[in-house]
TORKOL-4160 file (C-alpha; in steps of 0.2 Angstrom, whole numbers, padded with zeros to 4 digits, m for minus):
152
<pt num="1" X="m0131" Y="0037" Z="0018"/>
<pt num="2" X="m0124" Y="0053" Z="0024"/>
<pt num="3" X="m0124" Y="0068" Z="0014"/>
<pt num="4" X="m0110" Y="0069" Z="0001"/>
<pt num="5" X="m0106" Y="0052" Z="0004"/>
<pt num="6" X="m0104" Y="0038" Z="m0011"/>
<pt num="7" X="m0112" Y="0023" Z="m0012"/>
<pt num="8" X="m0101" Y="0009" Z="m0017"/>
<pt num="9" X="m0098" Y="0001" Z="m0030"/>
<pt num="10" X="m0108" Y="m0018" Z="m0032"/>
<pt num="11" X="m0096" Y="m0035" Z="m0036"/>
<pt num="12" X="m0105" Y="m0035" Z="m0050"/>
<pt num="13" X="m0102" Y="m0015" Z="m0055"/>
<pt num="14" X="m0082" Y="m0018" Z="m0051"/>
<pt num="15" X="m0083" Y="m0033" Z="m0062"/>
<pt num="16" X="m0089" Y="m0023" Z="m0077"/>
<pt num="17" X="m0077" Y="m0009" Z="m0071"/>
<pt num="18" X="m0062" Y="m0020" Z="m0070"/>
<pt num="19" X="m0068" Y="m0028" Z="m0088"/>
<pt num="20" X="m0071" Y="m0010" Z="m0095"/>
<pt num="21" X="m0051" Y="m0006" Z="m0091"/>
<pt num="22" X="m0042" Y="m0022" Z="m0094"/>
<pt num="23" X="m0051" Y="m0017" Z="m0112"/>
<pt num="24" X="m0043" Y="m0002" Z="m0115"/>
<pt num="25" X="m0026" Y="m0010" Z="m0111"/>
<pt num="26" X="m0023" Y="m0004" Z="m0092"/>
<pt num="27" X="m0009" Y="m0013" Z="m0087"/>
<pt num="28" X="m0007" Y="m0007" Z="m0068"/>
<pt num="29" X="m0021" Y="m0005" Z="m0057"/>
<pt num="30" X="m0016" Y="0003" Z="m0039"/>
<pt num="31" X="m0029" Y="0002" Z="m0025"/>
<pt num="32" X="m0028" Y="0017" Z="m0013"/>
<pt num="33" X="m0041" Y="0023" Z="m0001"/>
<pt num="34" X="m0044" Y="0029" Z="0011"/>
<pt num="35" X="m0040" Y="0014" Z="0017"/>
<pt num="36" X="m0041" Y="m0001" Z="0004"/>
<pt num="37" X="m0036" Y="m0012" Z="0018"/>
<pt num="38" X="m0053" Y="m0008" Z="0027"/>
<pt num="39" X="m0064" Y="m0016" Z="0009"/>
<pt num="40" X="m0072" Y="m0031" Z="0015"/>
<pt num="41" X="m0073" Y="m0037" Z="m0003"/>
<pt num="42" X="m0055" Y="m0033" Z="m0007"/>
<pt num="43" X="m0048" Y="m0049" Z="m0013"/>
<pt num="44" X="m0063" Y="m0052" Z="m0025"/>
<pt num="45" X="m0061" Y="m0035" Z="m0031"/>
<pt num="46" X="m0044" Y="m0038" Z="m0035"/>
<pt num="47" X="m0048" Y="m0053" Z="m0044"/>
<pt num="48" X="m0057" Y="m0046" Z="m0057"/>
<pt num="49" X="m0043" Y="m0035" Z="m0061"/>
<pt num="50" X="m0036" Y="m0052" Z="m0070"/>
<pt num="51" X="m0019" Y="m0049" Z="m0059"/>
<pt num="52" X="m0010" Y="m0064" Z="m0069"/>
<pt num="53" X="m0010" Y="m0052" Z="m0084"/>
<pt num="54" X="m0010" Y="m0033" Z="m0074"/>
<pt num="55" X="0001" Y="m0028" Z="m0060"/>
<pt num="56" X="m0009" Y="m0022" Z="m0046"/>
<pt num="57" X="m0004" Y="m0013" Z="m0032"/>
<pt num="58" X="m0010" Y="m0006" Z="m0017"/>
<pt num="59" X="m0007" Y="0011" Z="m0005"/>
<pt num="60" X="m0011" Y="0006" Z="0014"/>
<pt num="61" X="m0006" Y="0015" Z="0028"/>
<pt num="62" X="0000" Y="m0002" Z="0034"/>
<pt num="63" X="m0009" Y="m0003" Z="0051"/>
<pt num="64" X="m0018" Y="m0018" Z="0048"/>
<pt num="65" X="m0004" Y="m0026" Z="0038"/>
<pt num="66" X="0002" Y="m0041" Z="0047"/>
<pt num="67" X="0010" Y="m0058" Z="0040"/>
<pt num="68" X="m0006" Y="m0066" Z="0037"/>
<pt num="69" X="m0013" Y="m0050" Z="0028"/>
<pt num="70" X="0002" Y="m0048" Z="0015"/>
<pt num="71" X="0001" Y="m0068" Z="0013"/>
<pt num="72" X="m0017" Y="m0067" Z="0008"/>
<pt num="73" X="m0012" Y="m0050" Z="m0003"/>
<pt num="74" X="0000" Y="m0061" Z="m0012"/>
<pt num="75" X="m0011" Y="m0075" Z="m0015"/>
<pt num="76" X="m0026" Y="m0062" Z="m0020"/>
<pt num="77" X="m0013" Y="m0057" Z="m0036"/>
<pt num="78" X="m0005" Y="m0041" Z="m0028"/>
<pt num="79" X="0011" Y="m0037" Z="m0034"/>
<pt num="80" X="0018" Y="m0021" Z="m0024"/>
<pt num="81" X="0012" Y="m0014" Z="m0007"/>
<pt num="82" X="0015" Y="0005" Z="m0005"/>
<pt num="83" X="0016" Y="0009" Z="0015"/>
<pt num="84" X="0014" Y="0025" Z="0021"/>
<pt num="85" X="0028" Y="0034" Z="0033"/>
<pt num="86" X="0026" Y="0051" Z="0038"/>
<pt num="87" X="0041" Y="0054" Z="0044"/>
<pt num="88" X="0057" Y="0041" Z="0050"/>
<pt num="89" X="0057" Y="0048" Z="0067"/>
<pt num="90" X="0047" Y="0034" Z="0074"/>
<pt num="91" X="0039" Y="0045" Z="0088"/>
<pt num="92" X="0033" Y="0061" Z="0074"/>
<pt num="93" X="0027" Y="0047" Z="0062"/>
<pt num="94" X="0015" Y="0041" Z="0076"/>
<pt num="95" X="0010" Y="0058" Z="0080"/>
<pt num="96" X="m0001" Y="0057" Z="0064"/>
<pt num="97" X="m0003" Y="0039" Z="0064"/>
<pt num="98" X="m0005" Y="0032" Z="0081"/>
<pt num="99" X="0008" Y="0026" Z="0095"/>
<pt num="100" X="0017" Y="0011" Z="0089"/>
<pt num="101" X="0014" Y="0009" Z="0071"/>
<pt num="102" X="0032" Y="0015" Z="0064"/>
<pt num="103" X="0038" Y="m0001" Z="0071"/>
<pt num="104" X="0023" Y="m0009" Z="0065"/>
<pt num="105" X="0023" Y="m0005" Z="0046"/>
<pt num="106" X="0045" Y="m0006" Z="0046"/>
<pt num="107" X="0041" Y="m0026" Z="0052"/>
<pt num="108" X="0028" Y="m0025" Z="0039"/>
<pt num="109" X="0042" Y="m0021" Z="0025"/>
<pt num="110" X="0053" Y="m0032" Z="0033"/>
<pt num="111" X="0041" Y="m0047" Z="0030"/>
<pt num="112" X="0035" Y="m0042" Z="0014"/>
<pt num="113" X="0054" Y="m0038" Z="0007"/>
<pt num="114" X="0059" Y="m0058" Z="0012"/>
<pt num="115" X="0041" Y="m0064" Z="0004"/>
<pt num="116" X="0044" Y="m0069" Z="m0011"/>
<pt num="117" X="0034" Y="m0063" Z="m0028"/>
<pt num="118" X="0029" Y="m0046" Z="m0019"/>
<pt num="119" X="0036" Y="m0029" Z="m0017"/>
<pt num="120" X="0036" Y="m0016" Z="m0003"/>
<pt num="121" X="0040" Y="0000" Z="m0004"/>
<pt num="122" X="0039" Y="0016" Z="0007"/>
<pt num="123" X="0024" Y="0030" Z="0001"/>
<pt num="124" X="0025" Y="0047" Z="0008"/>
<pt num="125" X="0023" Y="0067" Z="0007"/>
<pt num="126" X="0040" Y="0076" Z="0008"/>
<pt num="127" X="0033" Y="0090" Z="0017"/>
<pt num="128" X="0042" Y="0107" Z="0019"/>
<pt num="129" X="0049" Y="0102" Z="0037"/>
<pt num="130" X="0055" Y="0085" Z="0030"/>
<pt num="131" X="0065" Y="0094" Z="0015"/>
<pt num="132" X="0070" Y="0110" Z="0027"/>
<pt num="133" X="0077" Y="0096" Z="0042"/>
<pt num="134" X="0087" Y="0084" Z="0030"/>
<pt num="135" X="0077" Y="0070" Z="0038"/>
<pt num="136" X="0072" Y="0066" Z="0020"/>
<pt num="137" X="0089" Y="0056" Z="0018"/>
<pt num="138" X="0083" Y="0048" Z="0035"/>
<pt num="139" X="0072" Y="0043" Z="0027"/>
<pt num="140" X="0080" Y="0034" Z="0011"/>
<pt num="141" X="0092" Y="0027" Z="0026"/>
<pt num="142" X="0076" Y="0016" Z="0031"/>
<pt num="143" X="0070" Y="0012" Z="0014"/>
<pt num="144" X="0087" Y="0005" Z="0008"/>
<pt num="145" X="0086" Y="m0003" Z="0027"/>
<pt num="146" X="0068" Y="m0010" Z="0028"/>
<pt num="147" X="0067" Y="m0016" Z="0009"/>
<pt num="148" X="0087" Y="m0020" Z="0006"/>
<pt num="149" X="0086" Y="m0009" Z="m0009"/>
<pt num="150" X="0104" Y="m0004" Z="m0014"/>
<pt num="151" X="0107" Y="0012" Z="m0024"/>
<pt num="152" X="0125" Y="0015" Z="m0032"/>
């Protein structure tokens, strides 16, 4: 192990975590990273957050989010998926991200807004330039488009 690196957390010790918190009346647990995507023992890790009695919900920065992925969410117990977007200029989002994955996590919302029993929303830092350029209503354009939200 690296210096100033953690060691993980056993099955066992997120079991007595997860028992811990749902004792003290947590009702929403949200999985965010790094990547929580990227925890090979994510699914079982959820599970013993008793997701029939707790929301849980998960920040990712959507990059290994396909149909297969949010399927296997949904069936784990996840009830909302927070996707990260930098910014809804496709090419300045994957500047930071990588080439290709605006259009990437948009499909991603897309699926999981026609899944049924699971939410997507859209995660992000409103940074000065997105505030100064007005390119933070652009950006409430593509959440009302990519998770048919409607706001009056």
């Amino acid at each position: 192990m690296r210096s100033g690196q953690r060691k993980k957390l056993s099955l066992e010790q997120w079991k007595q975590v997860a028992k811990e918190i749902i004792s003290l009346g947590v009702l929403h647990i949200n999985f965010t990273g790094g990547e929580p995507l990227l925890e090979r023992n994510l699914f079982r890790i959820i599970k013993c957050f008793n997701p029939k009695s707790t929301i849980i919900s998960i920040n990712t920065n959507g990059i290994l989010l396909n149909k297969k992925m949010i399927e296997e969410l949904k069936k784990a117990g996840v009830d909302v998926i927070k996707i990260s977007i930098d910014n809804p200029v496709p090419e300045e989002h994957d500047k930071i991200r990588d080439k290709g994955t605006f259009q990437q996590v948009v499909k991603a919302l897309e699926y999981i807004h026609k899944t049924k029993g699971i939410i997507g929303q859209i995660s992000t830092t409103c940074a000065k330039e997105i505030l100064n350029s007005s390119r933070i209503w652009e950006l409430l354009k593509l959440a009302r488009k990519s998770t048919m939200l409607y706001w009056d």
